[in-house]
TORBATOR-112099 format. One record per residue (C-alpha): x, y, z. Coordinates in Angstrom, 1 decimal. Example, Ala and Ser with C-alpha at 12.3 -4.5 7.8 and 13.67 -1.06 7.14 Angstrom:
# TORBATOR-112099
[[12.3; -4.5; 7.8]]
[[13.7; -1.1; 7.1]]
END
This chain:
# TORBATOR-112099
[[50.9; 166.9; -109.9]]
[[49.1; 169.6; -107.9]]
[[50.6; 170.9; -104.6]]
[[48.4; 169.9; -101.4]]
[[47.9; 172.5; -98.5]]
[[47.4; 171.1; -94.9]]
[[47.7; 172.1; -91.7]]
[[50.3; 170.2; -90.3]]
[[53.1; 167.8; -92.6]]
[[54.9; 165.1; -90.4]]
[[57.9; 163.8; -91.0]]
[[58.3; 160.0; -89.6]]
[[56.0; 157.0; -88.9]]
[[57.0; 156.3; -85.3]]
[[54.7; 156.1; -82.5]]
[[55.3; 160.1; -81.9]]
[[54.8; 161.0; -85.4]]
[[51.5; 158.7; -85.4]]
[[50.5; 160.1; -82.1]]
[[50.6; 163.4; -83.2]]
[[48.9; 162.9; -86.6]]
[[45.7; 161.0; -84.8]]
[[45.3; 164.0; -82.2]]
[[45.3; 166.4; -84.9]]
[[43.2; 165.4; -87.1]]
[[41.0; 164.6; -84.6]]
[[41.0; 168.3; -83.8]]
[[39.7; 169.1; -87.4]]
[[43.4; 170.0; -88.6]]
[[44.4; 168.8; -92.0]]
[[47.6; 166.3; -91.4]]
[[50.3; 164.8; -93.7]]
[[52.1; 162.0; -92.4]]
[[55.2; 160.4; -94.4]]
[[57.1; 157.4; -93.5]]
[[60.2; 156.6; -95.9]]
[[59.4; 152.6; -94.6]]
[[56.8; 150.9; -92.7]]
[[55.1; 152.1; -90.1]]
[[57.1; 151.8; -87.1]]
[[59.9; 150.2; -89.0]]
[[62.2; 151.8; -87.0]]
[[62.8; 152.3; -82.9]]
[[59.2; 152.3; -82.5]]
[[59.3; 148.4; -83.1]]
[[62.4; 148.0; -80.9]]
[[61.4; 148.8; -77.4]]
[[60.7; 146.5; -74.8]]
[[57.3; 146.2; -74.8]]
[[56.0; 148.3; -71.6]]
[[54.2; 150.5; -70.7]]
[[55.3; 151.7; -67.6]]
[[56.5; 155.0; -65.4]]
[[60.4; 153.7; -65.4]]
[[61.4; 152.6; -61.8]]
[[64.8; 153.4; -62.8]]
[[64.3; 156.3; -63.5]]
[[63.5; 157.6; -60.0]]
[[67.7; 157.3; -59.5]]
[[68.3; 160.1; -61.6]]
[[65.1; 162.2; -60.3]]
[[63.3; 162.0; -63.1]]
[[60.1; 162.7; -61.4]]
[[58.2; 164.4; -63.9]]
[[58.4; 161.9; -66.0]]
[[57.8; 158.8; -63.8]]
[[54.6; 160.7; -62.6]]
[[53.8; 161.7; -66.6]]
[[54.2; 157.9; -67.5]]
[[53.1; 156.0; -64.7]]
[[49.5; 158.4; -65.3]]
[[50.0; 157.6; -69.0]]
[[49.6; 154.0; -67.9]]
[[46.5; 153.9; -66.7]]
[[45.3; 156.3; -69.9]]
[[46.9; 153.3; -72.5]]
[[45.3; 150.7; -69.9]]
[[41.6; 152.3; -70.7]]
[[41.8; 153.3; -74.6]]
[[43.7; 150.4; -75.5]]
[[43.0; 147.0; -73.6]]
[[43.3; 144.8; -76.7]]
[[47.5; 145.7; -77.1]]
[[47.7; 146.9; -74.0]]
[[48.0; 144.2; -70.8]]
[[48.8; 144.6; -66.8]]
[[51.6; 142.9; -66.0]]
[[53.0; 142.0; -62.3]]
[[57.2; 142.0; -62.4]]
[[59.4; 140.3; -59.6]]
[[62.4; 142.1; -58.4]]
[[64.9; 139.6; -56.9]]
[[67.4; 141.3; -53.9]]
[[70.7; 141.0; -55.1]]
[[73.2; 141.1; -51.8]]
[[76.1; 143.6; -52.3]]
[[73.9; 146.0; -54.6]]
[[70.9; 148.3; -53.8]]
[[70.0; 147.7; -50.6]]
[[66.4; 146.5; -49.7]]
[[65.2; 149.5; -47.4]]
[[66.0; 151.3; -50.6]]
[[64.0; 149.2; -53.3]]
[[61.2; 149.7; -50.3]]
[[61.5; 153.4; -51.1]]
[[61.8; 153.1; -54.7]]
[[58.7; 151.4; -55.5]]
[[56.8; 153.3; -52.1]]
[[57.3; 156.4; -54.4]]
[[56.4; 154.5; -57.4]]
[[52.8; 153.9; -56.0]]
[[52.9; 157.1; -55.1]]
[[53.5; 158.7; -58.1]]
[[50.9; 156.8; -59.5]]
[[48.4; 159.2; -58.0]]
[[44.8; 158.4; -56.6]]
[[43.7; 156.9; -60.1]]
[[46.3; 154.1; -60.1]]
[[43.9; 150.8; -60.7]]
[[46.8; 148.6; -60.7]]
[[47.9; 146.7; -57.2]]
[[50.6; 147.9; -55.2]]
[[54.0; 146.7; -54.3]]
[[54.7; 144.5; -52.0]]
[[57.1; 142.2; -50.6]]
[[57.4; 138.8; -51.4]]
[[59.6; 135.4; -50.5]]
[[60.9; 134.1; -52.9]]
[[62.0; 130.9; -51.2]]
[[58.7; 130.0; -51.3]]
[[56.5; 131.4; -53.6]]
[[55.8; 130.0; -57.2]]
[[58.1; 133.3; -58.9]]
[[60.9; 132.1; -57.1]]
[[61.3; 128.6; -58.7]]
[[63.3; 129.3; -61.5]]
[[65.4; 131.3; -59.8]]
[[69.1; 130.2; -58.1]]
[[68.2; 129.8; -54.0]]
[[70.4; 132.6; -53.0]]
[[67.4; 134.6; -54.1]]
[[65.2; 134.5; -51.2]]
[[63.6; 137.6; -50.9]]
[[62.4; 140.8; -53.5]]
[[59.3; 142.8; -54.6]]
[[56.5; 142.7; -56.8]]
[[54.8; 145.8; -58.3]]
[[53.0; 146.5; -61.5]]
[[53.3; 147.6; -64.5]]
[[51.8; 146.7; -68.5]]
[[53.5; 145.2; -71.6]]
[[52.4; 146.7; -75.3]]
[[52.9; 145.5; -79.0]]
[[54.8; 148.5; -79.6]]
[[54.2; 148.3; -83.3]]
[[50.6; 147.5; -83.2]]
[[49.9; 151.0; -80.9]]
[[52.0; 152.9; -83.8]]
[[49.4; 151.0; -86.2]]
[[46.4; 151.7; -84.3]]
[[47.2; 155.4; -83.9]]
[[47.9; 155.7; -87.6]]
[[44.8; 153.9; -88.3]]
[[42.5; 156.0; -86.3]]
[[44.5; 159.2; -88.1]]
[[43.4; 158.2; -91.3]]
[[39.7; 157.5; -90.4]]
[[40.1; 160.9; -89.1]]
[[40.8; 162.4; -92.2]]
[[44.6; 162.3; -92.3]]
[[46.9; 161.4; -95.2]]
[[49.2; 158.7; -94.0]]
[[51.9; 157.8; -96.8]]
[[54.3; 154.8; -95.9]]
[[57.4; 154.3; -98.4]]
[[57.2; 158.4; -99.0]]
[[60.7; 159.9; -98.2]]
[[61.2; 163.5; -97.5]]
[[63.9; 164.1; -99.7]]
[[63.8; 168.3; -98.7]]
[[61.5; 171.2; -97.8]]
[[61.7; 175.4; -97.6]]
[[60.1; 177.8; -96.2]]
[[58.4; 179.5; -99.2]]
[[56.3; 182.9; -97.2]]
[[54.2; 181.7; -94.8]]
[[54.3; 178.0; -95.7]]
[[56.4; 175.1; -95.5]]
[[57.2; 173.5; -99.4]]
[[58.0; 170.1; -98.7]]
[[59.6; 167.9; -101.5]]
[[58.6; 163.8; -101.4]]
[[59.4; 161.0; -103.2]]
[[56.5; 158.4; -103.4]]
[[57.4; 154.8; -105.2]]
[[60.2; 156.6; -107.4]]
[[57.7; 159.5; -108.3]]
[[58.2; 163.0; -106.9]]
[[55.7; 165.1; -104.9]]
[[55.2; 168.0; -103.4]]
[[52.6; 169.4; -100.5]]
[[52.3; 172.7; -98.7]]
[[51.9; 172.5; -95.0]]
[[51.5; 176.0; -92.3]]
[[54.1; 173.6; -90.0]]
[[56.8; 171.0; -90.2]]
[[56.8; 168.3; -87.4]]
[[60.0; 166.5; -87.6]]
[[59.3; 163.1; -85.5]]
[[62.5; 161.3; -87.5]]
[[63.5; 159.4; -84.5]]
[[67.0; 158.5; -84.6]]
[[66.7; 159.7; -88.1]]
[[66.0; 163.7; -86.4]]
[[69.6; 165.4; -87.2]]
[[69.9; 163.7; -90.6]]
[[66.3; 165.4; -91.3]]
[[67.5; 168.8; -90.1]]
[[70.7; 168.8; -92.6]]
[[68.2; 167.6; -95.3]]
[[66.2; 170.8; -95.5]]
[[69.2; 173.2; -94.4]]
[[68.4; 173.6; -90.5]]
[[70.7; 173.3; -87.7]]
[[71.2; 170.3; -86.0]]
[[70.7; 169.9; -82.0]]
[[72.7; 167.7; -79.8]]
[[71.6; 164.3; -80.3]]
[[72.9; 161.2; -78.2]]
[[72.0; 157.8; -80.4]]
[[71.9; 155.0; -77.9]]
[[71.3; 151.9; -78.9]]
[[69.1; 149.0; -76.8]]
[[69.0; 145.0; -77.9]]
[[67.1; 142.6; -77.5]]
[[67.1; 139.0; -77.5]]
[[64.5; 136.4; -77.4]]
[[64.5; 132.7; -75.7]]
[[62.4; 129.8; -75.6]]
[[60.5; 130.3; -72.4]]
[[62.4; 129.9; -69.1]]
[[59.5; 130.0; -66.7]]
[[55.6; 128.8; -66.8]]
[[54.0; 131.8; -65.0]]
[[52.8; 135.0; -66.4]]
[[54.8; 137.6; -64.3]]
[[58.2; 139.2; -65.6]]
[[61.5; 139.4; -63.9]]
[[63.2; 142.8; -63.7]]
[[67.0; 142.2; -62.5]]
[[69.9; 144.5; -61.1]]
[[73.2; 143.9; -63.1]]
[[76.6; 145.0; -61.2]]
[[77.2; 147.7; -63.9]]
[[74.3; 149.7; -62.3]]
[[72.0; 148.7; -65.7]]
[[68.4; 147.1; -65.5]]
[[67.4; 143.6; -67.1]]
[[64.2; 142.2; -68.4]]
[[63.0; 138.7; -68.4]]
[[59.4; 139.0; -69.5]]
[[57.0; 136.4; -71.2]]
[[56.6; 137.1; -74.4]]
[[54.2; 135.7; -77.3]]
[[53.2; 132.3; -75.3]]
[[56.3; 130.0; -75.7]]
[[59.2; 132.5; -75.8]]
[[60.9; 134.9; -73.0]]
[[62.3; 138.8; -74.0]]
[[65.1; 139.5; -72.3]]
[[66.8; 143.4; -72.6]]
[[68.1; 145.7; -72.5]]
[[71.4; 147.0; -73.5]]
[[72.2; 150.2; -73.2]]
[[75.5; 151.8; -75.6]]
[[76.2; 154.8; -77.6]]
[[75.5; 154.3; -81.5]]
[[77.0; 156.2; -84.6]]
[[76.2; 155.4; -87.8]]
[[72.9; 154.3; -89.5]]
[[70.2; 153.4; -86.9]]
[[68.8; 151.9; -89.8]]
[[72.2; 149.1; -89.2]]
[[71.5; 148.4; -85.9]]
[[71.8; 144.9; -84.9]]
[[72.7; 143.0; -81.6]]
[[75.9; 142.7; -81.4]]
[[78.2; 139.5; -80.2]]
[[78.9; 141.2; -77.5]]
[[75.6; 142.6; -76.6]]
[[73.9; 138.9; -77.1]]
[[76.7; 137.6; -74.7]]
[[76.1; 140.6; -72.2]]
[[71.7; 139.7; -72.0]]
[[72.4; 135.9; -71.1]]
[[75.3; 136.4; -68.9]]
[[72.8; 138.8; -66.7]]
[[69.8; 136.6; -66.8]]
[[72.2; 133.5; -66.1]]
[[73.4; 135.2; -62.7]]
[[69.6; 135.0; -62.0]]
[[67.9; 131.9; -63.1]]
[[68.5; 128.3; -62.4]]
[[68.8; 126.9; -65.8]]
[[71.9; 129.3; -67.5]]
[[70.8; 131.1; -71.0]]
[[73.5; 130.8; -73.7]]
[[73.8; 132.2; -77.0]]
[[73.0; 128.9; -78.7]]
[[69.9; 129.4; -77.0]]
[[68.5; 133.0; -78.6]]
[[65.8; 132.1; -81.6]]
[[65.3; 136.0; -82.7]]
[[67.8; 139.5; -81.9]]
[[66.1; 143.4; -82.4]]
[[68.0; 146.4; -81.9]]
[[66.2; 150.0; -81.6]]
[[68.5; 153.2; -81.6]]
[[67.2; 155.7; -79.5]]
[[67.7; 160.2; -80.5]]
[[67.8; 161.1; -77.1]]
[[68.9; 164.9; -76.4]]
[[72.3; 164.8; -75.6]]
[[71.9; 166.2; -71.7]]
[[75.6; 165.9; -71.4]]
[[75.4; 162.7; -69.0]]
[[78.7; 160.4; -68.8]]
[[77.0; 156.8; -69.0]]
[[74.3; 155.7; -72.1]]
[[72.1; 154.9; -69.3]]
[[72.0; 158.1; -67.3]]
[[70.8; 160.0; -70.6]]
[[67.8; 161.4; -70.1]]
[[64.5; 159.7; -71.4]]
[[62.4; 162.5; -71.3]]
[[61.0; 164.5; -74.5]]
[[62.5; 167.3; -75.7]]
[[60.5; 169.6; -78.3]]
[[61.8; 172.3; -80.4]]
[[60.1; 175.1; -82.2]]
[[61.9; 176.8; -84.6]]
[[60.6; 179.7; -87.0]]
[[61.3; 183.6; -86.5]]
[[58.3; 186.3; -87.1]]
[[55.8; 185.6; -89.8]]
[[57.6; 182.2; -90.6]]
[[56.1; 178.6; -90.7]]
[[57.3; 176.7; -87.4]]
[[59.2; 174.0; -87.3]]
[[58.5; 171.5; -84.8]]
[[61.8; 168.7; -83.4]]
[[61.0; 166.2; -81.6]]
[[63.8; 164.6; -79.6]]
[[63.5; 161.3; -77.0]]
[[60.6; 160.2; -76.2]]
[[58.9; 157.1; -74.8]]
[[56.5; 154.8; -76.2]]
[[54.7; 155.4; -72.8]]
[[54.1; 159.2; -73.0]]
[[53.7; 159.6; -76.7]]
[[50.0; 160.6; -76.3]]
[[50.9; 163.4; -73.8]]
[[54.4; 164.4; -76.2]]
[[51.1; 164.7; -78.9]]
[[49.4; 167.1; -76.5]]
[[52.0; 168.9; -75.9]]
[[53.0; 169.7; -79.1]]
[[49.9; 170.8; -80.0]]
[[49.7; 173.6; -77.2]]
[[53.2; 174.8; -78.5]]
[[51.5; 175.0; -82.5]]
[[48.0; 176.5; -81.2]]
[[49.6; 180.2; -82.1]]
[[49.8; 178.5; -85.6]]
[[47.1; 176.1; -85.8]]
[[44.6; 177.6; -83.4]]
[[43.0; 176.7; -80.0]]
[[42.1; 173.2; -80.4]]
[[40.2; 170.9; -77.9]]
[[42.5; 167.7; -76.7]]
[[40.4; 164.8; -76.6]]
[[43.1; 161.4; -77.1]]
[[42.4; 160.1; -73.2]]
[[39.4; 159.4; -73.4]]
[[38.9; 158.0; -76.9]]
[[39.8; 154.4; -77.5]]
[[42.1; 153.0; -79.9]]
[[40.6; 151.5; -82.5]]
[[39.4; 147.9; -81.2]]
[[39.5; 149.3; -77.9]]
[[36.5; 149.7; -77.1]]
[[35.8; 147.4; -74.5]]
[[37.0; 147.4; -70.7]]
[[40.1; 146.0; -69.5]]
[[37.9; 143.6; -67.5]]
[[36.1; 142.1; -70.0]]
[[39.2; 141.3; -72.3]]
[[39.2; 137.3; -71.6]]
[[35.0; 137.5; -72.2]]
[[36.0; 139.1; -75.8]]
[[37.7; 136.3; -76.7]]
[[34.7; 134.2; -75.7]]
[[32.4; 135.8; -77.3]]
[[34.4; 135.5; -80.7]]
[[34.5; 132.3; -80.3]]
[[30.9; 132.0; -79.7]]
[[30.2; 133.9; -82.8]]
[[33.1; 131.6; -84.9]]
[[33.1; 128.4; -83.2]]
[[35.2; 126.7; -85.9]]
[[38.0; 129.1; -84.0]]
[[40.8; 127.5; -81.7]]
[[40.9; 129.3; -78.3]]
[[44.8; 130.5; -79.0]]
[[43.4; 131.8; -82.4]]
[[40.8; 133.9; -80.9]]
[[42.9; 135.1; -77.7]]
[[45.7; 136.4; -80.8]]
[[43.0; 137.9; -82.7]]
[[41.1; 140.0; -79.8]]
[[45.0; 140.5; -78.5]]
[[45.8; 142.3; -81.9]]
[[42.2; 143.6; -83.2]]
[[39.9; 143.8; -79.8]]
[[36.4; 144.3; -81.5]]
[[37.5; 144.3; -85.0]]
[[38.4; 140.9; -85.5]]
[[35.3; 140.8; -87.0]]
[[36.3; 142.6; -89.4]]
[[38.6; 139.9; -90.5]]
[[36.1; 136.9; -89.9]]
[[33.6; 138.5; -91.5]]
[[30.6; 136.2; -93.0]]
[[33.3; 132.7; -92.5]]
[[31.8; 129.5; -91.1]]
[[34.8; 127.5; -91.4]]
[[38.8; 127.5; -91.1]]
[[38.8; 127.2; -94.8]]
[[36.6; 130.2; -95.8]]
[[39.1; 132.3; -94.7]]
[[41.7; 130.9; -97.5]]
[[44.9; 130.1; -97.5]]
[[46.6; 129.1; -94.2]]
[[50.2; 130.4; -93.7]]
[[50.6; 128.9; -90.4]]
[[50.1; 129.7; -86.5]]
[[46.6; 131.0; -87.3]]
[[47.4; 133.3; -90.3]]
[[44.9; 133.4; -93.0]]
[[44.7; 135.4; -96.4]]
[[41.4; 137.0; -94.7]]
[[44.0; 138.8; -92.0]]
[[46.0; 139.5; -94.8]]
[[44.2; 141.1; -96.9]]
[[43.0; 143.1; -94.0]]
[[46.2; 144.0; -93.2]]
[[47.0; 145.0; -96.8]]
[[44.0; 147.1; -97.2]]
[[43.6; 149.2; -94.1]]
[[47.1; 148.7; -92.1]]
[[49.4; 149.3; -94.9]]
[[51.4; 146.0; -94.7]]
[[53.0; 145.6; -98.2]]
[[55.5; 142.7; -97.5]]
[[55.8; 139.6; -95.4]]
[[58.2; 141.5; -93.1]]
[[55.3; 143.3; -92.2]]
[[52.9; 141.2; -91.4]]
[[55.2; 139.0; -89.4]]
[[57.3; 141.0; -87.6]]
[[55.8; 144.4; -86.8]]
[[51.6; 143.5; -87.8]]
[[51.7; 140.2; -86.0]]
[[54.6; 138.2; -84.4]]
[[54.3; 135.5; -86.2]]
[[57.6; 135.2; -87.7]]
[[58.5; 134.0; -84.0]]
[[56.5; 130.6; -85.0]]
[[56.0; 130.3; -88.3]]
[[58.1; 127.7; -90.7]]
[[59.9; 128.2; -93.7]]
[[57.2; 127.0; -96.3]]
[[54.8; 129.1; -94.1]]
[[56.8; 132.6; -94.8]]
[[57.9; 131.7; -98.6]]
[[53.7; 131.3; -99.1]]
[[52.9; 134.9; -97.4]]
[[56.1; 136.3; -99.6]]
[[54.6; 135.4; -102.5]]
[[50.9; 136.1; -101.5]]
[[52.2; 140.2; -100.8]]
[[54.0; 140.5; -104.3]]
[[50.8; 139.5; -105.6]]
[[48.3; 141.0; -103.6]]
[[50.3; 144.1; -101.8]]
[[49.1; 146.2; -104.4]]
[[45.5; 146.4; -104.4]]
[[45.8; 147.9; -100.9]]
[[43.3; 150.8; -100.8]]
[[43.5; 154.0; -98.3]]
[[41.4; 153.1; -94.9]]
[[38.7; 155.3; -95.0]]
[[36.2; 156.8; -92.2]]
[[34.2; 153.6; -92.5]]
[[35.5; 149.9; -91.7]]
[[32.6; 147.8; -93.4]]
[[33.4; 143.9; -93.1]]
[[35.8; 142.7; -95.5]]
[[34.4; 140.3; -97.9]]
[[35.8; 137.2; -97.8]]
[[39.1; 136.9; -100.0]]
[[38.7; 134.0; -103.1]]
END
């Protein structure tokens, strides 16, 4: 097979190795993307769903980066309104920890940082004693804060920024491992093995965007490894244990942060853990321990205790943060780190280390201003441009889901609010010409179709039921046994007719 030449070759299908490939070749550069597994298959799929600046983070002066995220909220909020929701939290006062003149300060700063473009309310006090967010919670809880933030679906933003890559122009190859690459003159020889066959492409620079996969990458092609902390964050999720729309954000006695945060209608997220990791990321799972850990926390909050008998699905996420030398998993820094290698007259090497799902679009940026002596001055252009499905205003998200309706009546209002959730504009895309439930074929359950399937499989890479109902949908969550055996069988069959998304997304004919 003939060697490719491109601009850029990245290494990893994460949200900072998608990132970086839509910016590019949306600045005319020629981009290879590999991914060894699905697209965001690994960390990028674990988080915990926000987007936000990191209140926590203001304890370790991390005030760059709160500033850098809480900004990168409002960016997210405008080019992505379909994945991307406000979200209000409640912070509870806990007697005998932080003290509430110094939350006051916390989140005063918070707001602050924010800057004069912040379009999200403010903090504010609240009693709890009273008010509707305090119900479920045990009456010594009187008094806390409210402030805003927005929750994601982490694995749809990798998607969407792969997607809009490749309708740029970029090559984005899932199930493609990097398997070794050399500096050969002035260009990077990069050595891939695509569904058992080997390749090879050419590339002026190497991003490695590995994730918790970055050292293991370095000793592959024969670089040096940096210090690299692997901390691992769980998960786990409950049937819902309040009926409001605002998420809890807790103080534990260890000095860690907890979660409580609606989550895909009937179900409540709780997280996070945070502990050091060695090993294959690839193994993470919550542990016994770590499961025990997330309900004994929320349990010291709400009325009605969580147990483990309780939990319907666990996801653990190792994180490659750069190992800043700090004693406790939680004190590591969450900041970026990047790393340009490459003397005089040879390619670059780009590392990427941390990272937040939050400030991937500046980490993009960035990196790009560090390759412009390699790639040329290029124009950066990702704040302004929306995601694709975005492209409507945050305000008119609820009227999208309307209007669907209006236009497919035979929809169920949960069904349209899922679809416009996932797809914003181009759920039409799915629906295409249907006039019925049934002209969209075979029904897997909770709303999925063959029609979103084979849309999934033929412009969003999914090429197993794993796919589509954990990281494309959620569905997994809710549908039944019968329901997932079906969509197994349906991808062996159908999984490989997918065809490479082009610049165009005519509407898909409907699937027989």
């Amino acid at each position: 097979m003939p060697d490719h030449t491109y601009d850029i070759a990245i290494i990893g299908g994460g949200v900072n190795g998608c990132g970086l490939a839509r910016d590019a070749a949306g600045r005319g550069l020629r981009v290879y993307l590999c991914e060894r597994g699905d697209l965001a298959s690994g960390t990028s799929s674990a988080s915990t769903k926000l987007v936000h600046g990191g209140l926590r983070y203001l304890e370790f002066c991390e005030f760059r980066l709160v500033r850098e995220a809480l900004r990168e909220r409002e960016v997210l909020l405008r080019i992505a309104p379909h994945i991307v929701r406000p979200l209000r939290f409640v912070l509870p006062h806990r007697p005998g920890l932080r003290p509430r003149w110094l939350l006051r300060l916390g989140l005063f700063l918070y707001d602050l940082l924010g800057g004069a473009a912040r379009t999200l309310p403010s903090s504010r006090a609240v009693d709890l004693a009273r008010g509707t967010a305090g119900k479920a919670l045990k009456p010594e809880f009187a008094r806390g804060f409210e402030y805003s933030d927005c929750r994601v679906d982490d694995a749809r933003l990798v998607v969407l920024n792969a997607l809009d890559a490749a309708e740029r122009g970029a090559s984005i190859n899932t199930r493609t491992e990097c398997v070794g690459a050399a500096r050969e003159g002035d260009v990077w020889r990069v050595t891939l093995v695509k569904r058992g066959r080997k390749e090879t492409v050419r590339a002026r620079v190497l991003v490695n965007a590995a994730g918790p996969w970055v050292s293991e990458m370095l000793e592959c092609i024969g670089e040096r490894a940096a210090p690299v902390r692997l901390v691992k964050g769980s998960h786990i999720v409950v049937p819902r244990l309040f009926g409001h729309e605002r998420a809890y954000i807790f103080q534990n006695p260890d000095g860690r942060i907890g979660f409580a945060i609606p989550y895909e209608g009937n179900f409540t997220l709780i997280g996070t853990t945070d502990e050091d990791f060695s090993g294959d990321p690839a193994d993470a799972v919550a542990s016994d321990a770590e499961i025990t850990y997330l309900c004994a926390a929320v349990s010291a909050y709400f009325r009605k205790p969580v147990t483990p008998g309780d939990v319907v699905w666990t996801y653990s996420g190792v994180r490659p943060l750069y190992d800043d030398g700090s004693g406790k998993a939680q004190e590591t820094t969450r900041d970026y780190i990047l790393r340009l290698e490459g003397g005089p007259g040879a390619p670059p090497l780009l590392n990427i280390y941390g990272g937040k799902i939050t400030t991937y679009r500046r980490l993009a940026e960035h990196a790009l201003d560090l390759l412009e002596p390699y790639t040329g001055r290029t124009r950066a252009w990702t704040a302004e441009a929306a995601l694709p499905g975005g492209d409507f205003p945050q305000s008119r998200r609820a009227r999208c889901a309307r209007d669907l309706r209006r236009r497919y009546p035979f929809l169920a209002p949960p069904d349209a609010h899922r679809l416009v959730a996932a797809y914003g504009t181009r759920a039409d895309y799915i629906l295409g010409a249907a006039r019925s439930m049934k002209d969209l074929g075979t029904a897997f359950g909770s709303g999925l179709t063959a029609a979103e399937v084979h849309y999934l499989i033929r412009h969003e890479w999914a090429e197993t039921a794993e796919d589509v109902l954990w990281r494309r949908t959620k569905i997994g969550l809710r549908i039944g046994e019968k329901g997932a055996k079906a969509l197994d069988a349906f991808m062996k069959t159908h999984a490989g007719r997918k065809r490479p998304a082009g610049r165009r997304q005519p509407a898909l004919p409907l699937p027989t």
